[in-house]
mmCIF file of the N, C-alpha and C atoms, coordinates in Angstrom:
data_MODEL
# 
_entry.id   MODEL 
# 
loop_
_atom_site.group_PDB 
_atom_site.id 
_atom_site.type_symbol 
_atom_site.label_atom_id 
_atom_site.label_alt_id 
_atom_site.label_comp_id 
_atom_site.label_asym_id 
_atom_site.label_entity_id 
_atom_site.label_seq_id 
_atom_site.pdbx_PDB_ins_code 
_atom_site.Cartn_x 
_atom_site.Cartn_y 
_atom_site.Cartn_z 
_atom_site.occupancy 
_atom_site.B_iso_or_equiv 
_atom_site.pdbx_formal_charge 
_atom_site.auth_seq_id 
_atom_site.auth_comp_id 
_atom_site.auth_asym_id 
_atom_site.auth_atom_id 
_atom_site.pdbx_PDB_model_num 
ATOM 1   N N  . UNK A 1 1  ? 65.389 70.621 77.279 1.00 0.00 ? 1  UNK A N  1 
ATOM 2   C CA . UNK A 1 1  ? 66.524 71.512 77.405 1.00 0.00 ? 1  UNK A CA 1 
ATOM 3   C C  . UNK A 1 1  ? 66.028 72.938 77.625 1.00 0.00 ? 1  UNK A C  1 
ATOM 4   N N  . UNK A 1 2  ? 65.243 73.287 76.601 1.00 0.00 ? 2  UNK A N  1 
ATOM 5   C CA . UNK A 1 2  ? 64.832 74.750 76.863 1.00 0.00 ? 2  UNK A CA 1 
ATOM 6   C C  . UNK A 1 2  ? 63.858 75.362 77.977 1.00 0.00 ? 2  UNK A C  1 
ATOM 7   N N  . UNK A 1 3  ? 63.244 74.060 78.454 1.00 0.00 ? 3  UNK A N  1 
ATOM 8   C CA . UNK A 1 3  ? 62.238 73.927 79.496 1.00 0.00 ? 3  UNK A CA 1 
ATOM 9   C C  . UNK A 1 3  ? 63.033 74.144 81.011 1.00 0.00 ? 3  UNK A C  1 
ATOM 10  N N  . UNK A 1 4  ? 64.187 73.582 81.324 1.00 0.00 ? 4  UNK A N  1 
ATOM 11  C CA . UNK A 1 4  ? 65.521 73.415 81.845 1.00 0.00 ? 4  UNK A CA 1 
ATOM 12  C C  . UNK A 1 4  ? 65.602 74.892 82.506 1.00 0.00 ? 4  UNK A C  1 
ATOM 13  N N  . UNK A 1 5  ? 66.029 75.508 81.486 1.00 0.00 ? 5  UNK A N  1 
ATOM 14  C CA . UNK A 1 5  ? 66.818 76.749 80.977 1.00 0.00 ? 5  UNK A CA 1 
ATOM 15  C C  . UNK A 1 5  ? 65.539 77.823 81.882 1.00 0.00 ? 5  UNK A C  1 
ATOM 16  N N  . UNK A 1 6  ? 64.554 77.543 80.918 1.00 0.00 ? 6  UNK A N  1 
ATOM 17  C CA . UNK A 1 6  ? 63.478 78.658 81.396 1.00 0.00 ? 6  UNK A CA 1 
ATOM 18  C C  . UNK A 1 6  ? 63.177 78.316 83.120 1.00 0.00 ? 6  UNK A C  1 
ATOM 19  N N  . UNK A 1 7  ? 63.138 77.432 83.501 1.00 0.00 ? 7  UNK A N  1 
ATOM 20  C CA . UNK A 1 7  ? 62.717 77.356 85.274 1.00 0.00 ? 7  UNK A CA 1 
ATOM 21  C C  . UNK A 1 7  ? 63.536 77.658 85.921 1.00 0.00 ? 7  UNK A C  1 
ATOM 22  N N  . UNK A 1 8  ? 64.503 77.382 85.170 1.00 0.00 ? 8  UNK A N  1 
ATOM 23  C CA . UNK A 1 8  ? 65.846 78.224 86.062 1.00 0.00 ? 8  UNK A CA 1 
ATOM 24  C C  . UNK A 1 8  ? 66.010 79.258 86.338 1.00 0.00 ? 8  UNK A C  1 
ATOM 25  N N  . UNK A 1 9  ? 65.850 80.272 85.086 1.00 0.00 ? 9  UNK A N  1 
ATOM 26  C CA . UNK A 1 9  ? 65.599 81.378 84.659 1.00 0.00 ? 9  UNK A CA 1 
ATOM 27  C C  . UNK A 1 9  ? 63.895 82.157 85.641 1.00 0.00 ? 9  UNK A C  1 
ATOM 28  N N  . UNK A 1 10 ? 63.090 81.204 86.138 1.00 0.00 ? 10 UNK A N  1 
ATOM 29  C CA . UNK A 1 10 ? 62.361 81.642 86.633 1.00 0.00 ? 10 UNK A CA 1 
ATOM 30  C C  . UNK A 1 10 ? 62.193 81.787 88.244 1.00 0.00 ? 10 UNK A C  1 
ATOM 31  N N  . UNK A 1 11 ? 62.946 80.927 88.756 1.00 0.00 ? 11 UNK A N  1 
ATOM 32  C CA . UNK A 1 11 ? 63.231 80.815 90.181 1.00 0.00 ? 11 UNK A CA 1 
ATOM 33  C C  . UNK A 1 11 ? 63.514 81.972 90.639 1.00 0.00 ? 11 UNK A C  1 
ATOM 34  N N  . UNK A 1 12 ? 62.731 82.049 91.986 1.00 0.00 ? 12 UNK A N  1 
ATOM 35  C CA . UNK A 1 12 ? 63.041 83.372 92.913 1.00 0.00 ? 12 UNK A CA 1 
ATOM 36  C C  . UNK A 1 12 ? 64.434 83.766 93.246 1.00 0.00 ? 12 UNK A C  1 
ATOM 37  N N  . UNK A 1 13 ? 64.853 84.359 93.685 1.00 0.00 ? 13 UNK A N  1 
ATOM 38  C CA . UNK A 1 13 ? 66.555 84.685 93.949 1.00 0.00 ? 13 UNK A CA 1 
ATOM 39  C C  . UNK A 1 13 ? 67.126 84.051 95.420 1.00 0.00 ? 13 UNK A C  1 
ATOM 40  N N  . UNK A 1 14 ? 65.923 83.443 96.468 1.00 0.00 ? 14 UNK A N  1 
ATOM 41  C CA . UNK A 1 14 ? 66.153 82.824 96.976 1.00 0.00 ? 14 UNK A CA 1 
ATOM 42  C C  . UNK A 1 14 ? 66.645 81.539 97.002 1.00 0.00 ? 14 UNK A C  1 
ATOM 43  N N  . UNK A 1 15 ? 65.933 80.509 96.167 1.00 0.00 ? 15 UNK A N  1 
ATOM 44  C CA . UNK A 1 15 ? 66.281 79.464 95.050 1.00 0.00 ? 15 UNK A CA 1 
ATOM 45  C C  . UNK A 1 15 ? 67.308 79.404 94.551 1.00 0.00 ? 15 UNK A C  1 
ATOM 46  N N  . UNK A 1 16 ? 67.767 80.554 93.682 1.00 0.00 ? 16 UNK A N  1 
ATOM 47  C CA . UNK A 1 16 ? 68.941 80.600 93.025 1.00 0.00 ? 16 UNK A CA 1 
ATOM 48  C C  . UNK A 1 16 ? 70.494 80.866 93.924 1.00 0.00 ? 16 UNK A C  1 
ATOM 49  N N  . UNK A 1 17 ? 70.182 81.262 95.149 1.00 0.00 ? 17 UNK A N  1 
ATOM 50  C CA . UNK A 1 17 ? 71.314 81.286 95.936 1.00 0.00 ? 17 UNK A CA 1 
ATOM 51  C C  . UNK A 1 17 ? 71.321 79.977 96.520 1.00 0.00 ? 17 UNK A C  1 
ATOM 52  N N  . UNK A 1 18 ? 69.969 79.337 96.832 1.00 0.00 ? 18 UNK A N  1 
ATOM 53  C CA . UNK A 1 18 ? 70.144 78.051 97.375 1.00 0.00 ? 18 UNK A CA 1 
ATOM 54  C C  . UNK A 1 18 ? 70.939 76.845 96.533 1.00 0.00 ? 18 UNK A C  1 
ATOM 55  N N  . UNK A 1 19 ? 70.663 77.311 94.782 1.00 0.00 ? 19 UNK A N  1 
ATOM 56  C CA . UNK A 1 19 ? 71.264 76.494 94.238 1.00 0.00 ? 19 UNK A CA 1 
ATOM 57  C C  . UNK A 1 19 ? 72.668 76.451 93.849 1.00 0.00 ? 19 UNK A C  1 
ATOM 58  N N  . UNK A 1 20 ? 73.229 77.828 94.254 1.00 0.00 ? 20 UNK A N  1 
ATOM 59  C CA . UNK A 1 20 ? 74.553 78.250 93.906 1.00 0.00 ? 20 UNK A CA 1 
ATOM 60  C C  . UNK A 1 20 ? 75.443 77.985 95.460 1.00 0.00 ? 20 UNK A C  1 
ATOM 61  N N  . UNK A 1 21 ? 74.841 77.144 96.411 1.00 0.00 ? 21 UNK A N  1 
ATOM 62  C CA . UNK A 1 21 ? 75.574 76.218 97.727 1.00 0.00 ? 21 UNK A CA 1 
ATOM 63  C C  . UNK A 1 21 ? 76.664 75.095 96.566 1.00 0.00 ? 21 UNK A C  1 
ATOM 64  N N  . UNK A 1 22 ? 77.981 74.925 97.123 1.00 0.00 ? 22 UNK A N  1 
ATOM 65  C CA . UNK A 1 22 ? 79.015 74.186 96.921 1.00 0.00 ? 22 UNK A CA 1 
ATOM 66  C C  . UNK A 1 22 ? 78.912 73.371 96.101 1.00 0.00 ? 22 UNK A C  1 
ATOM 67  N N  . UNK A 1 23 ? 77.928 72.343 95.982 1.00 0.00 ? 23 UNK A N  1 
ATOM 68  C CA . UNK A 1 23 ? 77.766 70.965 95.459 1.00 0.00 ? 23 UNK A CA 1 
ATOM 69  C C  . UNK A 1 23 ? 76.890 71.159 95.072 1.00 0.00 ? 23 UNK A C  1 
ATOM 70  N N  . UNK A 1 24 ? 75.601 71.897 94.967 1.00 0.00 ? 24 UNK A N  1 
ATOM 71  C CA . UNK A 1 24 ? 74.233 72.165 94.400 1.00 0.00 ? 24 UNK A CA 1 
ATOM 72  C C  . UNK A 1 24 ? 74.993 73.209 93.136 1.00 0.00 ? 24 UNK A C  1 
ATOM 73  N N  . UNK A 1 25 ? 76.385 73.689 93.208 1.00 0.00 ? 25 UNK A N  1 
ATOM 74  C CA . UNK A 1 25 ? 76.291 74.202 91.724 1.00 0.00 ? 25 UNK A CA 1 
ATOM 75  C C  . UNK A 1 25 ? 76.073 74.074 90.644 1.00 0.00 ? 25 UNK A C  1 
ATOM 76  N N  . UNK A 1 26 ? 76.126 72.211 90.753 1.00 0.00 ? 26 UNK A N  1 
ATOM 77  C CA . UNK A 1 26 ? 76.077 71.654 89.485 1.00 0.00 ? 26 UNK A CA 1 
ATOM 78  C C  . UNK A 1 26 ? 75.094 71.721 88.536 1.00 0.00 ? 26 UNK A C  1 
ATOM 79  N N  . UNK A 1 27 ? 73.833 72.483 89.138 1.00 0.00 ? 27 UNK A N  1 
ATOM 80  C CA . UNK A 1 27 ? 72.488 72.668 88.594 1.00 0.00 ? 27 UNK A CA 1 
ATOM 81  C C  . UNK A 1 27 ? 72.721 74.068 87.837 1.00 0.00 ? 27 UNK A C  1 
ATOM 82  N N  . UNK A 1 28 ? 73.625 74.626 88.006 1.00 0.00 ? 28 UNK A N  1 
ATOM 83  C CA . UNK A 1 28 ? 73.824 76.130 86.972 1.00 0.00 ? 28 UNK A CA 1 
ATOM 84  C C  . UNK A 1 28 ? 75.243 75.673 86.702 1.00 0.00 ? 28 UNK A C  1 
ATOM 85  N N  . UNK A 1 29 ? 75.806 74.746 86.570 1.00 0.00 ? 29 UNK A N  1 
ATOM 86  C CA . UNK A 1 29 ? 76.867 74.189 85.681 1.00 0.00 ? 29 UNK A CA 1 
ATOM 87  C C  . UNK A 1 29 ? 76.195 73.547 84.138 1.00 0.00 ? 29 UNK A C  1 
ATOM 88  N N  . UNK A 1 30 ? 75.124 72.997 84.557 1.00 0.00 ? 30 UNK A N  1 
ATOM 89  C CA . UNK A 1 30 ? 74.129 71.996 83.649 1.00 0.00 ? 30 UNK A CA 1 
ATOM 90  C C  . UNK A 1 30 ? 73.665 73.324 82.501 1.00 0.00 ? 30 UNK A C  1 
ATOM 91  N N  . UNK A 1 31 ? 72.825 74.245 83.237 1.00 0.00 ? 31 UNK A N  1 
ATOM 92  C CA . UNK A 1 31 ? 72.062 75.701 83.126 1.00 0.00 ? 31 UNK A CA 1 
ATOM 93  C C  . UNK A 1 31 ? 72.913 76.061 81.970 1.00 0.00 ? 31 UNK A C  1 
ATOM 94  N N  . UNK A 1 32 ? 74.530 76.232 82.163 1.00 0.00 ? 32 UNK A N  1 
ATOM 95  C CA . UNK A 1 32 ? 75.239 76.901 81.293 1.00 0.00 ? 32 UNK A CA 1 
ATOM 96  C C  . UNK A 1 32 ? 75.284 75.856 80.003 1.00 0.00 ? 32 UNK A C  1 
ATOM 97  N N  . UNK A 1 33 ? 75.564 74.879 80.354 1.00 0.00 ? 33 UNK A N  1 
ATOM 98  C CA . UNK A 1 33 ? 76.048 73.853 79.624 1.00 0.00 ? 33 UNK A CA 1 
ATOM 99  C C  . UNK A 1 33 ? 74.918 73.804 78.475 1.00 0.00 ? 33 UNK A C  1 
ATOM 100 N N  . UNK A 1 34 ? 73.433 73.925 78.774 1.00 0.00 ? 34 UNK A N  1 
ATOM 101 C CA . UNK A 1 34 ? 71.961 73.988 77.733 1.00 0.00 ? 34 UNK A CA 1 
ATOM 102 C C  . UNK A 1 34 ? 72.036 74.880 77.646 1.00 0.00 ? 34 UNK A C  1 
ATOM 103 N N  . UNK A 1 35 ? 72.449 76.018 77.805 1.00 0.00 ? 35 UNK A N  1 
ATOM 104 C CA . UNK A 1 35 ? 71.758 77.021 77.331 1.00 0.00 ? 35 UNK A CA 1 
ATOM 105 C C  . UNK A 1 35 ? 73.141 77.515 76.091 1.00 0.00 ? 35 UNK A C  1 
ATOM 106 N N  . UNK A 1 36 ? 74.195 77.473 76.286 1.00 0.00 ? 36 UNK A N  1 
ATOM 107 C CA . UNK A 1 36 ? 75.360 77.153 75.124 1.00 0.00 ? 36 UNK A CA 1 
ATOM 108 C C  . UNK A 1 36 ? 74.765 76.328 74.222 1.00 0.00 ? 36 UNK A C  1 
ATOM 109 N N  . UNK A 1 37 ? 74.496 75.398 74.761 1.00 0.00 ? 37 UNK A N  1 
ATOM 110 C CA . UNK A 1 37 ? 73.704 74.063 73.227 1.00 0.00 ? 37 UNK A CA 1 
ATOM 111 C C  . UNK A 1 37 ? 72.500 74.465 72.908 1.00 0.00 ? 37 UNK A C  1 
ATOM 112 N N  . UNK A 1 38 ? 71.574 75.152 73.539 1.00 0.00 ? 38 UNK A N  1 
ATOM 113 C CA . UNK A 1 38 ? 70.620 75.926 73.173 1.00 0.00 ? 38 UNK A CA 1 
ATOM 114 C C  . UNK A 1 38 ? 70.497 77.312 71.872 1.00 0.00 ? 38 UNK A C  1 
ATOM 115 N N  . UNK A 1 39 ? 71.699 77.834 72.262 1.00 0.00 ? 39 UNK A N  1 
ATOM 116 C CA . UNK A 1 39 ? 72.397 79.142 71.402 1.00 0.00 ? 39 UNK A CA 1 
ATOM 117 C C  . UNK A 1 39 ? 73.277 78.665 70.098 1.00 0.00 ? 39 UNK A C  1 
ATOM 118 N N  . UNK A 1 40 ? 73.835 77.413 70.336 1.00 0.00 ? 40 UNK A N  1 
ATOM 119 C CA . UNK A 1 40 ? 74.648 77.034 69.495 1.00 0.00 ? 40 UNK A CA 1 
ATOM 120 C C  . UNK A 1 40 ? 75.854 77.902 69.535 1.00 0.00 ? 40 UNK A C  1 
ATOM 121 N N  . UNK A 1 41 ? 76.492 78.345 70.621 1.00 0.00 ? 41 UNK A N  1 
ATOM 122 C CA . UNK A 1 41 ? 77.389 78.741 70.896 1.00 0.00 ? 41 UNK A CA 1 
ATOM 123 C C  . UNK A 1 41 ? 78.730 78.109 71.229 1.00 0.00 ? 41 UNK A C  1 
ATOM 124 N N  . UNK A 1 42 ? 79.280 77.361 70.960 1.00 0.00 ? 42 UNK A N  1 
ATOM 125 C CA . UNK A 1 42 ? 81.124 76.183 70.873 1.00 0.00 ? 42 UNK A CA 1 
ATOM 126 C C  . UNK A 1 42 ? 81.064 76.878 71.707 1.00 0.00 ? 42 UNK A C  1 
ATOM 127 N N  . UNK A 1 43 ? 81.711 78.403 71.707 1.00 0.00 ? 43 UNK A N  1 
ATOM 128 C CA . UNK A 1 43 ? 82.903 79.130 72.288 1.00 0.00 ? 43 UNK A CA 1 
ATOM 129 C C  . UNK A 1 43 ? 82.071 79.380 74.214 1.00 0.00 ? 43 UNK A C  1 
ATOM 130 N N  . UNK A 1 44 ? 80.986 79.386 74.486 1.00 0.00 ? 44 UNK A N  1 
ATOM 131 C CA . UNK A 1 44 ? 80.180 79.443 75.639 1.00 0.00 ? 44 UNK A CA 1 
ATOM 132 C C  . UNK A 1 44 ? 80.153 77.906 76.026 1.00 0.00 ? 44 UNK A C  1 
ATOM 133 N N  . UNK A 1 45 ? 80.063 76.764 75.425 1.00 0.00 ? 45 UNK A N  1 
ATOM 134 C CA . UNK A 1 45 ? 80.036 75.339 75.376 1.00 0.00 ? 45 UNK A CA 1 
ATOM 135 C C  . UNK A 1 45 ? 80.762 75.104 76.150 1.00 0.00 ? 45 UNK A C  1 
ATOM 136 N N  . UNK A 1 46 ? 82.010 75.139 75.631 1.00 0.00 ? 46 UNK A N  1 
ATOM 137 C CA . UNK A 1 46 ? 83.482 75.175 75.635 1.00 0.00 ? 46 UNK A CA 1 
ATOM 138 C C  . UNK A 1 46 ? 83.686 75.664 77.825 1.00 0.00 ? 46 UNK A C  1 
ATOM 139 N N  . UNK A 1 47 ? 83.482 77.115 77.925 1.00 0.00 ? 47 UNK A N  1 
ATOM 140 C CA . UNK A 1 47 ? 83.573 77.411 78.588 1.00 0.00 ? 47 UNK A CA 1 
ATOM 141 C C  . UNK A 1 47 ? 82.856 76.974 80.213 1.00 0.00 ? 47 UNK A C  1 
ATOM 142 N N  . UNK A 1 48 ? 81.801 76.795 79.450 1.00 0.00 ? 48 UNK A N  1 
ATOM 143 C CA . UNK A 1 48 ? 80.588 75.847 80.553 1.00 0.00 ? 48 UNK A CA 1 
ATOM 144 C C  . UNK A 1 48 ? 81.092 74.839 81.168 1.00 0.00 ? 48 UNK A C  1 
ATOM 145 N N  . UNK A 1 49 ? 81.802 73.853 80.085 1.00 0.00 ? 49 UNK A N  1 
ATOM 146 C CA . UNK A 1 49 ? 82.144 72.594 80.365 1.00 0.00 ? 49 UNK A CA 1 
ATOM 147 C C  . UNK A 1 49 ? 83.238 73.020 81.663 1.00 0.00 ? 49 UNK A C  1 
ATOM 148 N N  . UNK A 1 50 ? 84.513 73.881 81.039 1.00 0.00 ? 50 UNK A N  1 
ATOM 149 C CA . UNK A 1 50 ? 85.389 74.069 82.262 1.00 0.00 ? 50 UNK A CA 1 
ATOM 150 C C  . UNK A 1 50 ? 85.155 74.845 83.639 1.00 0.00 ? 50 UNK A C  1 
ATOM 151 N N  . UNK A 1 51 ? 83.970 75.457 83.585 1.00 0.00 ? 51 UNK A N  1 
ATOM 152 C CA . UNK A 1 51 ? 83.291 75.895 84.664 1.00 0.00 ? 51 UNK A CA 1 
ATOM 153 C C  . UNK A 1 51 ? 83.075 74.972 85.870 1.00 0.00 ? 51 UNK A C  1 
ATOM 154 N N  . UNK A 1 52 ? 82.628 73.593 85.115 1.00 0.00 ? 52 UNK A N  1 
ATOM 155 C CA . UNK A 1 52 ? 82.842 72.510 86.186 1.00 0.00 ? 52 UNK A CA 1 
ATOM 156 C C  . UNK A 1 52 ? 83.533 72.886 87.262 1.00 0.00 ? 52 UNK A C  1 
ATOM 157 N N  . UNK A 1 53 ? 85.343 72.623 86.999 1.00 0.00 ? 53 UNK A N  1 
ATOM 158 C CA . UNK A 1 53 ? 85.953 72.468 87.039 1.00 0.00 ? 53 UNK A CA 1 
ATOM 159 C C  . UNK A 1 53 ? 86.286 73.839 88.353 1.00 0.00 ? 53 UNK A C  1 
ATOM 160 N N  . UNK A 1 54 ? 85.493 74.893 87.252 1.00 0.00 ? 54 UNK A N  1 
ATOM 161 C CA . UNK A 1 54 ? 85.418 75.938 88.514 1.00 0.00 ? 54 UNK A CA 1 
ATOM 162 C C  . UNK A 1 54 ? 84.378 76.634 90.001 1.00 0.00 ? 54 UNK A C  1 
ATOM 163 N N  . UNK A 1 55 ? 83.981 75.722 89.434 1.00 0.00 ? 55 UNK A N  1 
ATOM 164 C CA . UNK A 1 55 ? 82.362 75.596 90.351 1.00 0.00 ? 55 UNK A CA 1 
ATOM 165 C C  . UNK A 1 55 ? 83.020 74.950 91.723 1.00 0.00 ? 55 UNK A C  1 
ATOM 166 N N  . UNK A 1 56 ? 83.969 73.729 91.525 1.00 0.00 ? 56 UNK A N  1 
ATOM 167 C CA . UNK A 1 56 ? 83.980 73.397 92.547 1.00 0.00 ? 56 UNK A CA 1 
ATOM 168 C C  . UNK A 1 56 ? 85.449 73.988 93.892 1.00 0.00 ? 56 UNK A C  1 
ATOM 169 N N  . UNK A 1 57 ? 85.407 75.410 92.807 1.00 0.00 ? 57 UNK A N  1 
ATOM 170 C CA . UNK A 1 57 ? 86.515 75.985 94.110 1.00 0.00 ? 57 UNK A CA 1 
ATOM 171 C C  . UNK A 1 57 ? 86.288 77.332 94.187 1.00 0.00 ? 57 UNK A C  1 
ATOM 172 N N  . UNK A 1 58 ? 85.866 78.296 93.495 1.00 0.00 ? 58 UNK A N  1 
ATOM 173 C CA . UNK A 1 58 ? 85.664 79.511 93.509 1.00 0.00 ? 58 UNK A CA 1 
ATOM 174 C C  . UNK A 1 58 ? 84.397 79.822 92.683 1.00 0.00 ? 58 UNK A C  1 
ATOM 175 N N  . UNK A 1 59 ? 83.902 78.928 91.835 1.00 0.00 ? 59 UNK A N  1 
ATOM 176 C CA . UNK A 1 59 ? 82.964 79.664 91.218 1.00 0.00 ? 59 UNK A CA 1 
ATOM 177 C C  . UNK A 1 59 ? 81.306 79.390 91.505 1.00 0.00 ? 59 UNK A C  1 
ATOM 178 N N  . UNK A 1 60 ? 81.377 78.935 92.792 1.00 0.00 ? 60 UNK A N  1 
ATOM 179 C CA . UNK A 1 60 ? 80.305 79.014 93.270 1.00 0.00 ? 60 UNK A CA 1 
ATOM 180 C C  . UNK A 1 60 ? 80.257 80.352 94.312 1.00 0.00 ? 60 UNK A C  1 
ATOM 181 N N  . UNK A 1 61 ? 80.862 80.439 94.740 1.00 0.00 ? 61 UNK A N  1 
ATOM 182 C CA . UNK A 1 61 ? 80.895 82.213 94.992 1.00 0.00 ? 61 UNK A CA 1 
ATOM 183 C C  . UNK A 1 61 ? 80.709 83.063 94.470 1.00 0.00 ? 61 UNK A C  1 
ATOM 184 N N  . UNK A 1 62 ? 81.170 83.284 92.951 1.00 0.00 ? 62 UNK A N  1 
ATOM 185 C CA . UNK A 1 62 ? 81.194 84.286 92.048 1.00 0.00 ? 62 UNK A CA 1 
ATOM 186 C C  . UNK A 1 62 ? 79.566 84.025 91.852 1.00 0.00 ? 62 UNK A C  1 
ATOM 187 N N  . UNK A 1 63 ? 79.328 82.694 91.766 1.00 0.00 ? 63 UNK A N  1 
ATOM 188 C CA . UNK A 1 63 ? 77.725 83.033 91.562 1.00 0.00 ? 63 UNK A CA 1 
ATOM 189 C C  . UNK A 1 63 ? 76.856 83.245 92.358 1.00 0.00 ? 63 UNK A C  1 
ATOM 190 N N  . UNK A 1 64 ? 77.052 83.077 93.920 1.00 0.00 ? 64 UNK A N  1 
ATOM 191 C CA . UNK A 1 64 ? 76.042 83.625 95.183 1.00 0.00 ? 64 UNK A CA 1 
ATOM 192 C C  . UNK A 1 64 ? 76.379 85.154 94.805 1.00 0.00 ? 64 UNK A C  1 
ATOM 193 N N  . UNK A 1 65 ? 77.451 85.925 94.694 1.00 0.00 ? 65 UNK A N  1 
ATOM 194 C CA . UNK A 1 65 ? 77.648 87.501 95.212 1.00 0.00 ? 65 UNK A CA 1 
ATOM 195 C C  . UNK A 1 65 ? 76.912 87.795 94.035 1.00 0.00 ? 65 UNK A C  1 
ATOM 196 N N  . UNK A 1 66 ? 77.207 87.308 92.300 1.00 0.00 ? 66 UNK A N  1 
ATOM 197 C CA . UNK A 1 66 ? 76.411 87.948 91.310 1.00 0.00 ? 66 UNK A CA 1 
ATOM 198 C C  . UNK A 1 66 ? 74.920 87.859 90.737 1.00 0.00 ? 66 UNK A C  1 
ATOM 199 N N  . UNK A 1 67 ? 74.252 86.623 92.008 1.00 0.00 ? 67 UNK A N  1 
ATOM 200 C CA . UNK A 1 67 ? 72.948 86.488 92.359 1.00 0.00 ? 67 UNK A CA 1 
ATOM 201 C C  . UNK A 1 67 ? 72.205 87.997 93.197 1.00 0.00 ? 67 UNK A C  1 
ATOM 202 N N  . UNK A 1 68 ? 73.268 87.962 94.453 1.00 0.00 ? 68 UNK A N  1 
ATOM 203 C CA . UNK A 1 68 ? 72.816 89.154 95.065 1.00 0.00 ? 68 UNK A CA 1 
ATOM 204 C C  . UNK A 1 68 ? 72.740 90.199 94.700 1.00 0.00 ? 68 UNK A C  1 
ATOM 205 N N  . UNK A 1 69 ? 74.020 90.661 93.054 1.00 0.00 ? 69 UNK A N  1 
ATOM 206 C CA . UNK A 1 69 ? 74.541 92.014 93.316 1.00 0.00 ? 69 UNK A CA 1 
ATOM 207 C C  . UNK A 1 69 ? 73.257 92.368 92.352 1.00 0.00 ? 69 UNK A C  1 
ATOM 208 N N  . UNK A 1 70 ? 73.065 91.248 90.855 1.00 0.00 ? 70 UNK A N  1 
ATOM 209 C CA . UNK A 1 70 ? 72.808 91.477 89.943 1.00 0.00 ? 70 UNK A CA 1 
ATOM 210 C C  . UNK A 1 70 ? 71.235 90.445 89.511 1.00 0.00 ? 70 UNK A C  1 
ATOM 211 N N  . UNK A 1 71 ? 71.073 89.479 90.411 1.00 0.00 ? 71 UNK A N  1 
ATOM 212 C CA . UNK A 1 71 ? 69.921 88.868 90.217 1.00 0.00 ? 71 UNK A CA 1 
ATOM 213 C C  . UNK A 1 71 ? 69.946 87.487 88.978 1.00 0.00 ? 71 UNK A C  1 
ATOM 214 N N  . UNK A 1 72 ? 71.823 87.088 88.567 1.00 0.00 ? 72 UNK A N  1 
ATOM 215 C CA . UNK A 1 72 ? 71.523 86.386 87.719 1.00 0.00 ? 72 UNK A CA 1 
ATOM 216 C C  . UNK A 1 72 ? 73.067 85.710 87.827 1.00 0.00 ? 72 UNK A C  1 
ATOM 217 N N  . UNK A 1 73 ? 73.443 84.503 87.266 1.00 0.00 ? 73 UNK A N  1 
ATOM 218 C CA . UNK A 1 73 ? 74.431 84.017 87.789 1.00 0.00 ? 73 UNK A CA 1 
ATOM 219 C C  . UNK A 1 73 ? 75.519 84.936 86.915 1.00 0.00 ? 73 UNK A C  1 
ATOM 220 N N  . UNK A 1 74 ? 76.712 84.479 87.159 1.00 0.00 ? 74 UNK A N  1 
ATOM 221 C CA . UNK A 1 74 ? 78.363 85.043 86.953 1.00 0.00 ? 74 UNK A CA 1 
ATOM 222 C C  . UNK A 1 74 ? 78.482 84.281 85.487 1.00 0.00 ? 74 UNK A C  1 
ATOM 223 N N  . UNK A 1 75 ? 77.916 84.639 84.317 1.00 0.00 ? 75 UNK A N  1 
ATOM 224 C CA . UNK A 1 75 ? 78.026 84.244 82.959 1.00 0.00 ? 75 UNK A CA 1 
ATOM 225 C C  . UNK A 1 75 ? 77.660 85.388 82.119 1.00 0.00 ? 75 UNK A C  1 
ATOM 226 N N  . UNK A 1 76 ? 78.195 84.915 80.736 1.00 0.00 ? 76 UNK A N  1 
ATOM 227 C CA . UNK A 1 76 ? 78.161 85.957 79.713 1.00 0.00 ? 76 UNK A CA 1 
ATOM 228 C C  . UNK A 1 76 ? 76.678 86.170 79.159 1.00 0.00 ? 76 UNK A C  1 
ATOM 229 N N  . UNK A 1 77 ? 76.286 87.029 79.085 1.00 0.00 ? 77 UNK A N  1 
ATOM 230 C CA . UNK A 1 77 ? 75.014 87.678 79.044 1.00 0.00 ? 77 UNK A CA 1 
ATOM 231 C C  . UNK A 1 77 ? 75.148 87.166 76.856 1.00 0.00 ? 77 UNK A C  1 
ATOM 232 N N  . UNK A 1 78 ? 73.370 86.838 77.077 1.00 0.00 ? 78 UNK A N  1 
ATOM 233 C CA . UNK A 1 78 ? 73.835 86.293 75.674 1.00 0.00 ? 78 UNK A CA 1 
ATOM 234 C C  . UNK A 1 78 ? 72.387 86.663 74.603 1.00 0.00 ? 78 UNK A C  1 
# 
């Protein structure tokens, strides 16, 4: 899990836009999902899970532009 978390966390920003394509979101859907169970955070858990949900219509966008703007996906800084 934490191993997960950290390569993710280490990938170039090229990578990370590649992984934030439509159907490849699911790899920073997962990202959120460990790293909430990582923190022991419910209330981030919680939110991850319905991210799904948003990944597959708008929130893979929010995470290409906040790759570019900011170098890290569209989640709560923790």
């Amino acid at each position: 899990m934490q191993a997960y978390v950290s390569w993710m966390d280490k990938q170039s920003r090229l990578v990370k836009i590649i992984l934030c394509i439509w159907i490849l979101d699911i790899t920073w859907a997962v990202y959120r999902i460990l790293g909430a169970v990582k923190n022991k955070n419910w209330l981030h858990l919680v939110l991850a899970i319905l991210w799904i949900v948003a990944a597959g219509t708008v929130g893979w966008i929010l995470d290409i532009v906040w790759i570019i703007l900011f170098g890290r996906i569209f989640w709560f800084k923790e």
